[in-house]
N, C-alpha and C positions, 0 to 999 in steps of 0.2 A: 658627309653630306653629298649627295647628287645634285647636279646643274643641269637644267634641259629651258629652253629658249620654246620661243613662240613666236611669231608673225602675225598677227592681224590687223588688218586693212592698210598694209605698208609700216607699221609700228612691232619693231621687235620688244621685247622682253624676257627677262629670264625667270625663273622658279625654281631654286633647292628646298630639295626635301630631303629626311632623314634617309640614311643609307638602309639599302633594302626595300621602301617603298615605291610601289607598282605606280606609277604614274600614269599608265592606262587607264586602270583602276578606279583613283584617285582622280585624273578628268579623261573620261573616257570622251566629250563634246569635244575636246580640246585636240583630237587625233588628227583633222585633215589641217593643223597650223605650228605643227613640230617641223622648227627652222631648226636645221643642221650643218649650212653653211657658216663660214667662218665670219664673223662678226665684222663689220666695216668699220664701226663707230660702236661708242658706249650704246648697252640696250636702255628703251625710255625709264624703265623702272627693273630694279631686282623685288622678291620678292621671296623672305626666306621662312620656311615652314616648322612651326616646333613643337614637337611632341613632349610639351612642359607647359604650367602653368606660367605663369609674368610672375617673376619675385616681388616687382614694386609698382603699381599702380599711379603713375602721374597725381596729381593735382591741376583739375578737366574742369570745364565749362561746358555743361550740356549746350548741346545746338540742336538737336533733332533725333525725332523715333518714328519708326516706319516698322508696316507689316505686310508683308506683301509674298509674291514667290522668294525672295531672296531668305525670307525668314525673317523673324523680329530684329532690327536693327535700329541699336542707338549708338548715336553719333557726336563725338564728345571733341572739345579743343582743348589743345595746352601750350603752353610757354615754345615748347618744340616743333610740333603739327597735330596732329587726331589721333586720338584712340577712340578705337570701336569694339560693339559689345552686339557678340550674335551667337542667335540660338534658334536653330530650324528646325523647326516642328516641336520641342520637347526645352519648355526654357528650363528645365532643370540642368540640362547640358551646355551652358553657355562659353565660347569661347570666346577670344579678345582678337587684338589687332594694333598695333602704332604703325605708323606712317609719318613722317616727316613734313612739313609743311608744304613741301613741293611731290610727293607722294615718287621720290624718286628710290625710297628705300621704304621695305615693310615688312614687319616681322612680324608674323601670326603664328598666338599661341594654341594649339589646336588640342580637344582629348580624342585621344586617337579611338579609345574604344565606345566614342560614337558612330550609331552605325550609318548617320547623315554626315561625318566629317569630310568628305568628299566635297559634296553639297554646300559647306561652308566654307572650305576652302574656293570653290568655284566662284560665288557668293562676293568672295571678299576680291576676288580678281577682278570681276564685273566692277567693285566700286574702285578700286586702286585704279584699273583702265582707263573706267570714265574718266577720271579727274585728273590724270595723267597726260591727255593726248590734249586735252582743251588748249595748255600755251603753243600746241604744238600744228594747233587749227585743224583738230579733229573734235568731232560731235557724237557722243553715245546719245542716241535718240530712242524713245518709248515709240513703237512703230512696227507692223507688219509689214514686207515689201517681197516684190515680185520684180522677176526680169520679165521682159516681152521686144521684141526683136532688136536685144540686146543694150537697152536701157533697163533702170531700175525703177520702180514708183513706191513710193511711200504712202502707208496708210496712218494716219495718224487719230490719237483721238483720246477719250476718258475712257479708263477702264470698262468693259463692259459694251461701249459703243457698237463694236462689230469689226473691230479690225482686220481680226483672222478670215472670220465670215467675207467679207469683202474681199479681200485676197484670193481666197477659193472660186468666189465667184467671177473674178479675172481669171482664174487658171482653168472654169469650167468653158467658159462663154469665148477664150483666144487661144487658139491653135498656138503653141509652143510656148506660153505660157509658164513660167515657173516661180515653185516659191522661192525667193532669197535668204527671209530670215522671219520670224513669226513676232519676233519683240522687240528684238535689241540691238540694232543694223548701227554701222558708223557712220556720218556724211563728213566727206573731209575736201578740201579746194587742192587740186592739181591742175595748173598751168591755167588758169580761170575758167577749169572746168569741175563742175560740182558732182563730185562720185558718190556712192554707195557701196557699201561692204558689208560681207554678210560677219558674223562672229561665230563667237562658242557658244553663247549666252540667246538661248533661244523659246524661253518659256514654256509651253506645257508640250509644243511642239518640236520633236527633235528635227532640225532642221540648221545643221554647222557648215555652211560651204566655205569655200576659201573663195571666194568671186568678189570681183568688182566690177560696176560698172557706171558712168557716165547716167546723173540721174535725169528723169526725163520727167519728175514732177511728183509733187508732196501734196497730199491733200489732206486737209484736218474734217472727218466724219462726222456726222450730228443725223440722227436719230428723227424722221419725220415720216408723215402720211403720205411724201409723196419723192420724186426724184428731181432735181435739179443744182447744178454745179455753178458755184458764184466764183468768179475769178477774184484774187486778191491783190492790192496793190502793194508796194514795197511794205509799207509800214505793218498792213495789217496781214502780209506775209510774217512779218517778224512776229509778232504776237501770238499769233496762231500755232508757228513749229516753234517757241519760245516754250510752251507749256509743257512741251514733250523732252526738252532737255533734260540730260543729267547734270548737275549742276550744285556745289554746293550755294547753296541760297546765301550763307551770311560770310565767302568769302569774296572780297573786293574786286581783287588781283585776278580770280577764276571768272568769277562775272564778268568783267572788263573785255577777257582773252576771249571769252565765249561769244560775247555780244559783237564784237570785230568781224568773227567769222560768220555768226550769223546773218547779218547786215550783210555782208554780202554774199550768200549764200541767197538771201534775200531779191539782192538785184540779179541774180544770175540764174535761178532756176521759176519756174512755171508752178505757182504757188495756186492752192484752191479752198474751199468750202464744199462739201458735198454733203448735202439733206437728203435723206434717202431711205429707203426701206433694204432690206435683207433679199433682194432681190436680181434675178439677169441686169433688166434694165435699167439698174445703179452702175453696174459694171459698165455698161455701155456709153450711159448720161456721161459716165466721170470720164474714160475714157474719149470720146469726143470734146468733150469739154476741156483737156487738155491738150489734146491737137489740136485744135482750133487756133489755140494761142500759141502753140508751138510753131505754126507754117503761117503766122505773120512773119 
């Protein structure tokens, strides 16, 4: 087995995979976050790769199925922690996955001569991640975001909303302008200041930076005839970037750790509403309308 480590958004981890496989390859998003320095402390999760079937299948309690870029995923509990069941694009090809309750160890059983096993292996890091950093007061958040002179902003929203579209139109309409991360950005509290980080995991858009930055404001999008930017108060701050979590739904302990951080994540960053059309002057509305409340 080979061992190669990762960095994202200040969160190491590691990954073995069978000897001989191209880990390039294998996650090629994953290139600008290859940590090579010497480990300070344990990484948050290992994460071991196996070119084999699972001899024994737990005794599971379905919690949840999703279909989405990740691929069909169902998501099961046992006496131990989760086992997961994925298959991307071709459910004839399905592979597995256990995780331990605290998701600090996971062993995924992969068939290697899928020609998406890459994809699932990625797949399965994205949920290990998520669920991984939350006691640790990091947020995997469903969100397109952009840097602009040197803060991050977050677009948030339902599928389909315009998130992307929105993002571009800040990077058409503001001089140096750039994108972050198109999906899957992390928010984490350093010194009681609320960052942004971009990841591996970036949706239909390839877009992997290793950046971080101090976030300058989160706005949840909604689809109207016209442009205007509603400020939100602490609570309905929370409810609003609440919908865009990763999160498992029917664990106690994760919900708990997550809601901590959101709360205040809540009181400390510049929360919005934006009704808008697919337009410059969305970019503009929302942008002023979050400086406005920023230079109180």
């Amino acid at each position: 087995m080979e061992e190669y480590f990762f960095k994202v958004a200040g969160f190491v981890f590691g990954v073995t995979v069978p000897r001989g496989t191209d880990i390039e390859k294998m996650l090629p998003s994953f290139r600008s976050f290859r940590y090579s320095k010497t480990l300070e402390k344990e990484p948050l999760f290992m994460f071991y790769v196996h070119y084999e079937d699972l001899s024994e299948k737990p005794d599971t309690e379905f919690l949840d199925e999703s279909l989405n870029d990740m691929g069909r995923v169902r998501l099961y509990s046992f006496s131990g922690g989760y086992y997961i069941r994925i298959s991307f694009r071709n459910d004839e090809m399905e592979h597995c996955a256990i995780s331990d309750s605290c998701f600090k160890r996971t062993d995924a059983y992969i068939k290697k001569e899928d020609s998406y096993s890459g994809d699932v292996v990625s797949s399965l890091l994205r949920m290990v991640y998520s669920q991984a950093i939350i006691p640790h007061g990091g947020i995997s958040v469903h969100a397109s975001s952009v840097i602009l002179d040197g803060k991050a902003y977050l677009f948030m929203g339902k599928s389909g909303t315009g998130k992307s579209t929105h993002s571009r139109l800040w990077i058409k309409s503001f001089p140096g302008c750039q994108l972050m991360n198109d999906d899957n950005p992390t928010i984490l509290i350093s010194n009681d200041i609320v960052m942004a980080a971009g990841t591996p995991w970036s949706g239909k858009t390839p877009c992997y930076k290793d950046v971080i930055a101090p976030v300058g404001g989160i706005v949840k999008l909604k689809q109207a005839k016209f442009n205007i930017f509603l400020t939100c108060d602490e609570f309905q701050a929370f409810i609003n970037v609440l919908s865009g979590c990763s999160v498992i739904r029917k664990s106690v302990i994760l919900q708990n750790d997550m809601h901590r951080t959101l709360a205040r994540v809540s009181e400390l960053v510049t929360v919005g509403v934006m009704e808008c059309l697919p337009d410059e002057e969305a970019a503009n509305v929302c942008r002023n309308g979050i400086e406005k409340i920023n230079d109180k």
